[in-house]
SEZA-954213 format. One record per residue (C-alpha): residue number from 1; residue in one letter; x, y, z negated. Coordinates in Angstrom, 2 decimals. Each point is the difference from the previous one (the first is absolute). Layout:
// residues N
(r NUM a (X Y Z))
...
***
This chain:
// residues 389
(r 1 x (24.76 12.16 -15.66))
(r 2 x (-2.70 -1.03 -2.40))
(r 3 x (-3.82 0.39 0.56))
(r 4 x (-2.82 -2.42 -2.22))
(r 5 x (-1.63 -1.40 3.04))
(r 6 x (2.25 -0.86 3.11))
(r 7 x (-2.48 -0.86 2.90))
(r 8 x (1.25 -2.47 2.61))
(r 9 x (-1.51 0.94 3.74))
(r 10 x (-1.85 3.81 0.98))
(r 11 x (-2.92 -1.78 1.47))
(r 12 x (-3.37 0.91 -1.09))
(r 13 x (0.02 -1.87 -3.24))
(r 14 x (3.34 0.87 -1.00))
(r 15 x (-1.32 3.75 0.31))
(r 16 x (-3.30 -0.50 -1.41))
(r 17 x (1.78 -1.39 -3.08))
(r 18 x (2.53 2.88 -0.06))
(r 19 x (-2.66 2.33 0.54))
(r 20 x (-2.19 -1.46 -3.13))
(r 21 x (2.77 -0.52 -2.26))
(r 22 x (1.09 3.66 0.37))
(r 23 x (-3.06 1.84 -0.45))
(r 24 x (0.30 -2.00 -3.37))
(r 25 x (3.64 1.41 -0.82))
(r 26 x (1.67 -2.99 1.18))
(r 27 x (3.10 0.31 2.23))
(r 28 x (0.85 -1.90 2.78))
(r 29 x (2.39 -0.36 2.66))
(r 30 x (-1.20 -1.73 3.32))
(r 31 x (2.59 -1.55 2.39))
(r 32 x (-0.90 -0.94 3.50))
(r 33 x (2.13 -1.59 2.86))
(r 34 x (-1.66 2.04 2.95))
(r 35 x (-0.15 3.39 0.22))
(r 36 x (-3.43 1.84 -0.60))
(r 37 x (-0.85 0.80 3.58))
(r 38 x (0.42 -4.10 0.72))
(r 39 x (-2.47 -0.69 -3.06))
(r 40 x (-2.55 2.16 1.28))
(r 41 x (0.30 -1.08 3.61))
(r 42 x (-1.46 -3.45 -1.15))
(r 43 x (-3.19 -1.25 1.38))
(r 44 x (-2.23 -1.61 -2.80))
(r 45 x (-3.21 -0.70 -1.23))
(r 46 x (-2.83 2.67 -0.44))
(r 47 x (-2.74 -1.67 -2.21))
(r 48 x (0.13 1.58 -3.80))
(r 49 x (-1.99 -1.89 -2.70))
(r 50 x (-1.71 2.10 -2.28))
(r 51 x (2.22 -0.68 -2.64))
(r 52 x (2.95 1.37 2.22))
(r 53 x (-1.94 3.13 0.86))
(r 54 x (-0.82 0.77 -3.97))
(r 55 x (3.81 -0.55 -0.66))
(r 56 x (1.19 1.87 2.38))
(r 57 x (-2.08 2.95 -0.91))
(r 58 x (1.00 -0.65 -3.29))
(r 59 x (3.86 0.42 1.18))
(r 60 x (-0.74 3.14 1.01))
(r 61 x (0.13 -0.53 3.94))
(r 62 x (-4.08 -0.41 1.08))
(r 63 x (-0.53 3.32 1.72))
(r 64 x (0.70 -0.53 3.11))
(r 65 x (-1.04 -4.03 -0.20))
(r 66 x (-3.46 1.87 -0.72))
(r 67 x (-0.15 2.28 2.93))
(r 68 x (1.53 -2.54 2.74))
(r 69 x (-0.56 -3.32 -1.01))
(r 70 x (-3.43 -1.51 0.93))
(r 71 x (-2.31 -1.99 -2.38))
(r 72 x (-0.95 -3.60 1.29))
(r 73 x (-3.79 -1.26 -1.45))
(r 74 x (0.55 -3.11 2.42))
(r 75 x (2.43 -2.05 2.30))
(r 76 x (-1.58 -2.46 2.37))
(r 77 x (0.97 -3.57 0.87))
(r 78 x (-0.76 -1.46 3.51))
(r 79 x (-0.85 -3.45 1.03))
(r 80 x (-0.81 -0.81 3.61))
(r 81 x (-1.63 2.95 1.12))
(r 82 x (-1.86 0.37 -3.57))
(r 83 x (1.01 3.27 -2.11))
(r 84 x (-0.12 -1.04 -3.47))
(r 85 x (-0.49 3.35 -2.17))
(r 86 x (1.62 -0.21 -3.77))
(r 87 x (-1.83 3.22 -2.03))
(r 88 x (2.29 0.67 -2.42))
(r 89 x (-1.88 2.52 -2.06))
(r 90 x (-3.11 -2.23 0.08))
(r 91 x (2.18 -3.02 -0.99))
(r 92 x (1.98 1.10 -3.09))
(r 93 x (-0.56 3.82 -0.17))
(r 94 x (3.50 1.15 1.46))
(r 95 x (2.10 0.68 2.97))
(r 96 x (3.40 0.58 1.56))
(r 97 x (2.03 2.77 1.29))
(r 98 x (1.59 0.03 3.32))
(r 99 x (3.52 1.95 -0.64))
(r 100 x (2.97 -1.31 2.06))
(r 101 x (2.99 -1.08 -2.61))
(r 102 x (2.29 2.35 1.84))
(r 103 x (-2.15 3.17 -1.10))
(r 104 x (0.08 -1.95 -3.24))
(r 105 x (3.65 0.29 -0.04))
(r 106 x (-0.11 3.02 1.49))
(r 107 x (-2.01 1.82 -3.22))
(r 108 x (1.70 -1.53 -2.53))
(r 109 x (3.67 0.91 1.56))
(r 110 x (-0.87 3.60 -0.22))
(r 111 x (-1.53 -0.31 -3.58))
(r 112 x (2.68 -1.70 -0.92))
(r 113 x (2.05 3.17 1.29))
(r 114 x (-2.10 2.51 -1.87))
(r 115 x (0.74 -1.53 -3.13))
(r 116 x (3.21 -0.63 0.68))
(r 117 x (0.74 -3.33 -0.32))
(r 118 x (3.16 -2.17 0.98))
(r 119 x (0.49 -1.67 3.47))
(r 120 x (3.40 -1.46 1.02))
(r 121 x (-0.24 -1.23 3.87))
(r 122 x (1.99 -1.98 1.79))
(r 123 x (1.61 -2.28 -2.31))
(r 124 x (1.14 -3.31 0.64))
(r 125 x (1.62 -2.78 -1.84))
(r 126 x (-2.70 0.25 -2.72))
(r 127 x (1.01 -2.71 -3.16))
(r 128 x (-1.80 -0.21 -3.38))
(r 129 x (1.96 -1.19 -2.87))
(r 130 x (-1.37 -0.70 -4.00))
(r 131 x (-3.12 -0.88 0.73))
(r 132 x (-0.42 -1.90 -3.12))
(r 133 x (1.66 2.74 -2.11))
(r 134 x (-0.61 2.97 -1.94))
(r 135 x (2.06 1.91 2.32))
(r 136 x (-0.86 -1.09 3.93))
(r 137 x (1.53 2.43 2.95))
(r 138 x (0.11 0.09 3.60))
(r 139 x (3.08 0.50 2.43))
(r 140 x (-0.71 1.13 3.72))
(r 141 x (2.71 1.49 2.75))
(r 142 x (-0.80 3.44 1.26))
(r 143 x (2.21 1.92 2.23))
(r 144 x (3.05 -2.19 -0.64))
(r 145 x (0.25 -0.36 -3.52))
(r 146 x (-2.02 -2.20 -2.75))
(r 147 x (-2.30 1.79 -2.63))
(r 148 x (-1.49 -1.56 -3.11))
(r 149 x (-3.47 0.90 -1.19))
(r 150 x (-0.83 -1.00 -3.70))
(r 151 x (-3.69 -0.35 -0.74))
(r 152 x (-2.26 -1.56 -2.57))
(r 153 x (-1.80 -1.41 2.48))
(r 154 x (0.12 -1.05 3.78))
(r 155 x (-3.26 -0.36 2.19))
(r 156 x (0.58 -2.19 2.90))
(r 157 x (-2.32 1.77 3.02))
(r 158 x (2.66 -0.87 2.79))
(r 159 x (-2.42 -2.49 1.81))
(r 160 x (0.17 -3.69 1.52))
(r 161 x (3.90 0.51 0.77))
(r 162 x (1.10 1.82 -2.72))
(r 163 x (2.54 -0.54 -2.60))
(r 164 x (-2.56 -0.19 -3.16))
(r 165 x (-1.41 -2.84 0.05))
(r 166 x (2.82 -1.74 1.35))
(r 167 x (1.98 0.91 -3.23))
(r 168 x (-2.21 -1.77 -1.94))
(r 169 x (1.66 -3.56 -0.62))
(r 170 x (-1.18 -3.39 2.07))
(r 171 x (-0.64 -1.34 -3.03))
(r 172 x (-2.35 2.59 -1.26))
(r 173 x (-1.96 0.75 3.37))
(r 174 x (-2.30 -2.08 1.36))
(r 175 x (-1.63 1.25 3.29))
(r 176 x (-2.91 -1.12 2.34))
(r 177 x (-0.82 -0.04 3.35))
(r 178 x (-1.89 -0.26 2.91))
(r 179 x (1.23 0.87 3.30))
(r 180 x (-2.89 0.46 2.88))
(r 181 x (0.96 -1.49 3.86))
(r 182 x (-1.10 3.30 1.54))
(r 183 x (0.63 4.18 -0.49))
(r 184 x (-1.76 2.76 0.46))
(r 185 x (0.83 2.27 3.53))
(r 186 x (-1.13 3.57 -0.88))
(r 187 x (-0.47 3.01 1.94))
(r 188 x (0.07 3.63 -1.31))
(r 189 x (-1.97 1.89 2.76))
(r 190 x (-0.68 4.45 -0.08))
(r 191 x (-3.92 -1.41 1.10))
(r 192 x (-2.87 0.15 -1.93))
(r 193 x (-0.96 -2.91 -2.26))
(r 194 x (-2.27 -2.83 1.52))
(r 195 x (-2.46 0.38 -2.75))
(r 196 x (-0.57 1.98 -3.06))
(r 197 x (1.35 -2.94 -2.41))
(r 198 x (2.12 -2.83 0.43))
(r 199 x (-1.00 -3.26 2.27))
(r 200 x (1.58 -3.20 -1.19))
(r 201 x (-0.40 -2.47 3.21))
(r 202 x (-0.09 -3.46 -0.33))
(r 203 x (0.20 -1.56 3.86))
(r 204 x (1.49 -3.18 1.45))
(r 205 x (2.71 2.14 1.90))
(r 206 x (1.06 1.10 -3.52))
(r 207 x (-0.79 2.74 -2.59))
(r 208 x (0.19 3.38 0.48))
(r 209 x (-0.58 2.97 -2.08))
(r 210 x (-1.27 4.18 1.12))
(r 211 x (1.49 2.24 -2.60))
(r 212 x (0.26 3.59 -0.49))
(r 213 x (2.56 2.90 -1.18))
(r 214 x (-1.71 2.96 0.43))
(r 215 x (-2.74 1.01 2.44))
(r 216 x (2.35 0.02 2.82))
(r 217 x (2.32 -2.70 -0.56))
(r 218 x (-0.96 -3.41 -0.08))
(r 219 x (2.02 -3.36 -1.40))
(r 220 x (-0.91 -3.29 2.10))
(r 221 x (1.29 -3.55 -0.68))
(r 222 x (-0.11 -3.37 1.93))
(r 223 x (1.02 -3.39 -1.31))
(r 224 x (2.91 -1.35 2.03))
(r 225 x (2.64 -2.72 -0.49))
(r 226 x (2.71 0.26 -1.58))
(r 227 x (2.39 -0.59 3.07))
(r 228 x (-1.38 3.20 1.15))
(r 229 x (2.16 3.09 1.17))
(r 230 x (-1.67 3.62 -0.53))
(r 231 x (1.88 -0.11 3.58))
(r 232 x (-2.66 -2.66 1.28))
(r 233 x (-2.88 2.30 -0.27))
(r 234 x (-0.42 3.04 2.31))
(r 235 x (-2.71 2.60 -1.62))
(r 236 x (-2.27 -1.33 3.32))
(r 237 x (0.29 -3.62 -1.38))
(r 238 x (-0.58 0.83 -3.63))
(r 239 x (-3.20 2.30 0.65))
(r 240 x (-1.11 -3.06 2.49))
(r 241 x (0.53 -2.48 -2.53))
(r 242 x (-1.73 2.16 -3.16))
(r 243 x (-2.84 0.68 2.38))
(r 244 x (-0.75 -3.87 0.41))
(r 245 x (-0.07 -0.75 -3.84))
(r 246 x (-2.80 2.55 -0.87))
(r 247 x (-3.47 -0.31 0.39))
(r 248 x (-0.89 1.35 3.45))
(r 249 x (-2.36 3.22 -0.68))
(r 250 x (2.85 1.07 -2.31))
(r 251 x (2.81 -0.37 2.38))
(r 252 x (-1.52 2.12 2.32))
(r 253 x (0.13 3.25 -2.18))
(r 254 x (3.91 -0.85 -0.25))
(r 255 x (2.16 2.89 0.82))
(r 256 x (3.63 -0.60 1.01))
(r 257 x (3.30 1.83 0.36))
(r 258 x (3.92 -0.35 -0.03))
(r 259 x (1.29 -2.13 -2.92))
(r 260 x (1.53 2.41 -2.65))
(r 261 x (1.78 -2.54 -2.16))
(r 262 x (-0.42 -3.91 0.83))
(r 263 x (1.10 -2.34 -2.16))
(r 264 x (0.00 -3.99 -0.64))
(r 265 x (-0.32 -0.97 -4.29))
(r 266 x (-0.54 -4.03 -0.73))
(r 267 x (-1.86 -0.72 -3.33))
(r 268 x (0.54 -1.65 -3.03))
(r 269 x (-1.75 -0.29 -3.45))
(r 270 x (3.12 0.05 -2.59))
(r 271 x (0.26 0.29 -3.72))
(r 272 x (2.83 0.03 -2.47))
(r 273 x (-0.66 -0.23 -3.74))
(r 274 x (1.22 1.11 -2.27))
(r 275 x (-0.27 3.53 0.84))
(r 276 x (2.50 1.02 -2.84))
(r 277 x (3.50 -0.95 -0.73))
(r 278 x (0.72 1.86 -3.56))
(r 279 x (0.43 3.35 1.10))
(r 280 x (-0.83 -0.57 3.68))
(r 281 x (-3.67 0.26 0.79))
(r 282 x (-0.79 -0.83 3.88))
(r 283 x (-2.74 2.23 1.70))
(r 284 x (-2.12 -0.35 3.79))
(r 285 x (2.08 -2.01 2.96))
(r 286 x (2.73 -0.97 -2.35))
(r 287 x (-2.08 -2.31 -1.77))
(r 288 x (-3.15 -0.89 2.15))
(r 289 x (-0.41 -0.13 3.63))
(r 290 x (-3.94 0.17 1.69))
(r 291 x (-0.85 -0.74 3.00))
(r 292 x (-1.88 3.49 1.48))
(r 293 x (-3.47 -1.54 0.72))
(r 294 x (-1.03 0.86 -3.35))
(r 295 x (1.50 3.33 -0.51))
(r 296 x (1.86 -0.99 -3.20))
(r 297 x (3.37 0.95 0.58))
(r 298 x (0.41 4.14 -0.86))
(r 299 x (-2.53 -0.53 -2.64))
(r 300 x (1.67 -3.41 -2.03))
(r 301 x (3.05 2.37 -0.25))
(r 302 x (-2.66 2.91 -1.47))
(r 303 x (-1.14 -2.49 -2.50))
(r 304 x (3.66 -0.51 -0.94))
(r 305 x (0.84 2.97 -0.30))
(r 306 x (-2.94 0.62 -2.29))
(r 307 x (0.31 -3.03 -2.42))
(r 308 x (4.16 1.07 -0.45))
(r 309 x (-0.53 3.68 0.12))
(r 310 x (-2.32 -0.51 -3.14))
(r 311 x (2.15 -2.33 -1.56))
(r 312 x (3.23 2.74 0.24))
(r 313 x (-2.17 2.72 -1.25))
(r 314 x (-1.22 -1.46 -2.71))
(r 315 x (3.15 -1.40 -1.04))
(r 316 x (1.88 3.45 0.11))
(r 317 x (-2.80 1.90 -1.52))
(r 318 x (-1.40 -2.49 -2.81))
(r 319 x (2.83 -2.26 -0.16))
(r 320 x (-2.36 -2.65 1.25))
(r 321 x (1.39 -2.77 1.89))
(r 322 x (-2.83 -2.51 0.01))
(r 323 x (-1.57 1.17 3.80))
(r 324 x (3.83 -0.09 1.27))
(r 325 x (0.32 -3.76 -1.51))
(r 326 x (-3.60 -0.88 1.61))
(r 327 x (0.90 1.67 3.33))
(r 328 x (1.43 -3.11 1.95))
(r 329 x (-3.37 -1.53 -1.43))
(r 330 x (-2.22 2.43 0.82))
(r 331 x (0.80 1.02 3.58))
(r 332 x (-0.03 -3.68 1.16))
(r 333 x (-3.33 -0.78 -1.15))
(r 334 x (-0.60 2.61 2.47))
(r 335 x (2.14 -0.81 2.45))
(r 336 x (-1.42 -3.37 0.62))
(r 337 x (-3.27 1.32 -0.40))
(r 338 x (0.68 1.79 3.87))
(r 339 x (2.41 -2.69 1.36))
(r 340 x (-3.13 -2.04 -0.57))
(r 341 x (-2.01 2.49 2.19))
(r 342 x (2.27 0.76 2.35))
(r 343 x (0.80 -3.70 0.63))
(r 344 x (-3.50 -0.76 0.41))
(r 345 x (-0.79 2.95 2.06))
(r 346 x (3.15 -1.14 2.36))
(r 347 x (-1.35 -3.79 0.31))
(r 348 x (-3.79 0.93 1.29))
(r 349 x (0.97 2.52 2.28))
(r 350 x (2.84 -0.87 1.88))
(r 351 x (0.65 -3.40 2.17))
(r 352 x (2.50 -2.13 -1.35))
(r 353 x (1.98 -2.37 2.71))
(r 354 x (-0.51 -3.13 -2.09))
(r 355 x (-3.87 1.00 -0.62))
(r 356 x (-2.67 -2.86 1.01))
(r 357 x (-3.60 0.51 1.14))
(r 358 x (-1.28 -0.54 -3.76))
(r 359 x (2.61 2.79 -1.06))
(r 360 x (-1.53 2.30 2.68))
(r 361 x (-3.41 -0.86 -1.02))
(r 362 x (0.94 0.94 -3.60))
(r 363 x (1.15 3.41 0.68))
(r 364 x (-3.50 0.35 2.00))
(r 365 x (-1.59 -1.30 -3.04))
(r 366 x (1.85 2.63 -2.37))
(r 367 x (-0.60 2.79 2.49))
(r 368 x (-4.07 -0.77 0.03))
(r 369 x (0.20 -0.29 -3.62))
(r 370 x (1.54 3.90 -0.63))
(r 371 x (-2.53 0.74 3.32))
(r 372 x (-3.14 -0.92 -2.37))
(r 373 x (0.90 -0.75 -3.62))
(r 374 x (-0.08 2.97 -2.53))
(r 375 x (1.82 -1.67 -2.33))
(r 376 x (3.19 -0.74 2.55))
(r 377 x (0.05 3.28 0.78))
(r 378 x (0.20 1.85 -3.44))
(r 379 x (3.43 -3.06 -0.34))
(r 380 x (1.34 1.41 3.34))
(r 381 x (-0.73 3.89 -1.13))
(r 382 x (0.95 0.24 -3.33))
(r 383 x (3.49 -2.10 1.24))
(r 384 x (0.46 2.07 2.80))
(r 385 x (-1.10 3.55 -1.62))
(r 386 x (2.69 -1.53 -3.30))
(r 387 x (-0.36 -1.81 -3.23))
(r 388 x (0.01 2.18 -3.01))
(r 389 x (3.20 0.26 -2.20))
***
């Protein structure tokens, strides 16, 4: 089999990308190891930069984001018992979109169907060979036997454990990290959501965070450590231990209920560079990992998506190759850009084991600042609402 793009991983960014590239005439072939029910049973992020929303309206797959998904102006952050109000609109002019990435998914799985495009689940074994050639391929096992797929080009959007980057040689990679002493608990509850927009809480128990899905299903997260078992924490003990980290006259308009899904995920700021290998290009988790204080994750891989999905087109319909040359470039200038935010975000609101009075003092400092200066609150806005392209 033969196709021009073959797509590594049917998460959202390897189907935005498919989705793009063939609405401009360019085929694809996507190959995923889980089948699609399993992709779409995953519990992610729901915060959508306004650069995500435009592209995914410009993919073709907005309609229903625009009836269901739910505009943010504003998140707050809490310190003490003080709720600290960041305007968004007022700050930089812009906003976000509340749309779970599983509805995400969901949309561009069935526009993907309507325009027919190919999907091969379930395939394990997955090897990319050539890289540095004129003619790269990929092997993978499905049902027994061993296929070959030859492609111009391979886009790596497998994630953190998947084969792409990892076939890009030791002494070509260079990756860096930061791994944080804690993880985020998180609830997913059929209650309504504690507040209209989301409460980042800074408390000496330990952060904690009241998200949304939809007006009648809500997302909460505690900090925990990471020798924590999802089996240490009744739905009693969590809602207890939420209840204690926000300020008091919100915590008493909390509404509880049975855990739907509860999970434990333990953070990590990671980058690889480069981002391409010769005719590998590496797209969202595969490349970059963000912790979720600052949102980043879903909408890093957008950016991605964007930079390469420019780079293809323009190179199949102008037989231009100078955006695909600058892509590695280009999406790591923005890439740091949000580790930088997310990092930062991470450090002032959560509490660190190792953290001193004077470090505690300093995320008090940093929360007063956002509380009263303009300035550090059009920085935290236009970061959090997304840097341009």
């Amino acid at each position: 089999m033969r196709t021009q793009v073959a797509i590594i991983g049917g998460g959202p960014s390897g189907l935005l990308l498919s989705q793009l590239l063939n609405r401009a005439g360019i085929e694809t072939v996507v190959l995923e190891r889980q089948s699609r029910e399993h992709v779409l049973s995953r519990i992610r992020a729901g915060v959508l930069e306004r650069g995500t929303v435009d592209m995914l309206k410009r993919a073709g797959v907005g309609a229903r984001m625009a009836r269901e998904g739910q505009p943010h102006h504003g998140c707050f952050l809490t310190h003490d018992q003080q709720m600290i109000r960041i305007d968004f609109t007022e700050a930089c002019g812009a906003e976000v979109m509340v749309y779970g990435q599983t509805e995400v998914t969901r949309d561009l799985y069935a526009a993907q169907d309507e325009i027919g495009a190919k999907h091969i689940h379930g395939v394990a074994n997955v090897a990319l060979h050539d890289l540095d050639s004129a003619q790269p391929h990929v092997t993978y096992d499905l049902d027994g036997s061993t296929h070959r797929l030859d492609c111009d080009f391979i886009a790596g959007c497998d994630g953190f454990h998947g084969v792409s980057r990892k076939s890009i040689p030791d002494t070509v990679r260079r990756e860096y990290e930061k791994v944080y002493p804690f993880g985020w608990l998180g609830v997913l509850s059929e209650t309504p959501p504690l507040h209209e927009e989301l409460i980042y809480a800074n408390h000496p128990r330990g952060f904690a965070l009241a998200s949304m899905r939809n007006p009648m299903l809500s997302r909460y997260y505690i900090q925990v450590p990471l020798t924590d078992k999802v089996e240490d924490w009744s739905d009693a003990a969590f809602w207890s231990e939420f209840r204690a980290r926000i300020p008091d006259e919100t915590a008493a308009k909390l509404v509880t209920g049975p855990s739907i899904e509860k999970s434990i995920a333990p953070l990590r700021s990671f980058v690889s560079e480069p981002m391409r290998y010769g005719a590998l290009f590496l797209c969202g988790d595969a490349a970059h990992i963000v912790p979720p204080t600052g949102a980043k994750g879903l909408n890093l891989a957008a950016s991605d998506v964007h930079y390469l999905s420019e780079g293809l087109i323009a190179y199949y319909g102008d037989k231009d190759s100078a955006a695909l040359e600058a892509y590695s470039q280009k999406a790591l200038a923005r890439v740091w850009q949000a580790m930088r935010f997310s990092w930062s975000v991470t450090t002032m609101m959560h509490h660190f084991p190792e953290h001193s009075d004077f470090d505690r003092q300093m995320q008090r400092v940093e929360l007063m600042q956002l509380a009263t200066d303009p300035v550090a609150q059009r920085l935290f806005a236009t970061n959090y609402t997304g840097l341009p392209y």
